[in-house]
C-alpha positions as CSV (number, residue, x, y, z in Angstrom):
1,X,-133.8,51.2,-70.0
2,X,-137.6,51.8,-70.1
3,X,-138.5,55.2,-69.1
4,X,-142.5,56.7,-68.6
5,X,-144.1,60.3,-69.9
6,X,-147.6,61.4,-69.6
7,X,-149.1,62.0,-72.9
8,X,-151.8,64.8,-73.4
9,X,-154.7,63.6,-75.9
10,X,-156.5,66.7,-76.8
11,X,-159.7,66.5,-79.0
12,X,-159.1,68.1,-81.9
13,X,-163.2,69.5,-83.1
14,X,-161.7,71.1,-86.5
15,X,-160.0,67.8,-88.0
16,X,-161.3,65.0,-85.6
17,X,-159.3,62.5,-83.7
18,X,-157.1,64.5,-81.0
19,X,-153.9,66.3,-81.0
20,X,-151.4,64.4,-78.8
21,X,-148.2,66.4,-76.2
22,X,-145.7,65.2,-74.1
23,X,-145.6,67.7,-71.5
24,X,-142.0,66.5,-70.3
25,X,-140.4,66.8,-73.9
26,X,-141.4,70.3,-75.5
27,X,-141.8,70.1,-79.3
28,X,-143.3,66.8,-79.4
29,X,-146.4,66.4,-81.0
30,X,-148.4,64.0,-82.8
31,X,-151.6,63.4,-83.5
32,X,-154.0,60.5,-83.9
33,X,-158.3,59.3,-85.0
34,X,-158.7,57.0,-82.2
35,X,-157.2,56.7,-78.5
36,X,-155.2,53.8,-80.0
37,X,-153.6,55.3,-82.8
38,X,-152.7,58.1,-80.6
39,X,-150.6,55.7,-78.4
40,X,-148.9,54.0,-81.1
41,X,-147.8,58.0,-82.8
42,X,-146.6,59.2,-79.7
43,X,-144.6,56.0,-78.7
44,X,-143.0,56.4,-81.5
45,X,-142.5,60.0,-81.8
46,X,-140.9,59.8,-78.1
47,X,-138.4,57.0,-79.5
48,X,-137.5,59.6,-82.2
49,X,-137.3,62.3,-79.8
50,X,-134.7,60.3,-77.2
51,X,-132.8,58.7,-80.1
52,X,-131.9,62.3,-81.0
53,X,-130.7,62.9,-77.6
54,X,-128.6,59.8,-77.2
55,X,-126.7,60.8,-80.9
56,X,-126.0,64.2,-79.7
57,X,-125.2,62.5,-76.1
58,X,-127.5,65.0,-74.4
59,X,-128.9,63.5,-71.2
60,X,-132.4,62.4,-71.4
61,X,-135.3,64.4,-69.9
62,X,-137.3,62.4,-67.1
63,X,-140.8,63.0,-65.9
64,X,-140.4,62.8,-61.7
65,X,-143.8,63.9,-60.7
66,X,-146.9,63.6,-63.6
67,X,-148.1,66.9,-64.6
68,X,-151.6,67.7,-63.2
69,X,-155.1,68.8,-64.8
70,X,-157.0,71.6,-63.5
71,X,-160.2,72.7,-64.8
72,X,-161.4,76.2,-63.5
73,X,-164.9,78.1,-64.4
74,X,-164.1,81.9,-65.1
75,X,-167.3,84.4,-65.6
């Protein structure tokens, strides 16, 4: 069964590259240099992340709307 998350890239200005969330799985994070390698982390840190699930036969979270980005200008 395929299933879909957003992914959160985040550039990361201390260490470079970008710090990568799942906003529909808390705890999973993973970071990558380029867009790319950022893609192929958090596919595989999602695989992780649901494998555990199935083992411990916990139902797996699902993403029914995409989670939305605001920017807002405070003084």
């Amino acid at each position: 069964m395929s299933m879909r998350y957003t992914v959160v890239l985040q550039p990361d200005p201390e260490e470079g590259g970008y710090v990568v969330t799942v906003p529909a799985l808390p705890g999973v994070v993973t970071q990558g240099e380029t867009v790319e390698e950022c893609r192929v982390n958090v596919t595989e840190a999602i695989e992780v992340y649901l494998e555990s699930l199935r083992r411990e036969g916990l139902p797996l979270p699902t993403e029914r709307v995409p989670p939305e980005l605001l920017q807002v200008e405070v003084a």
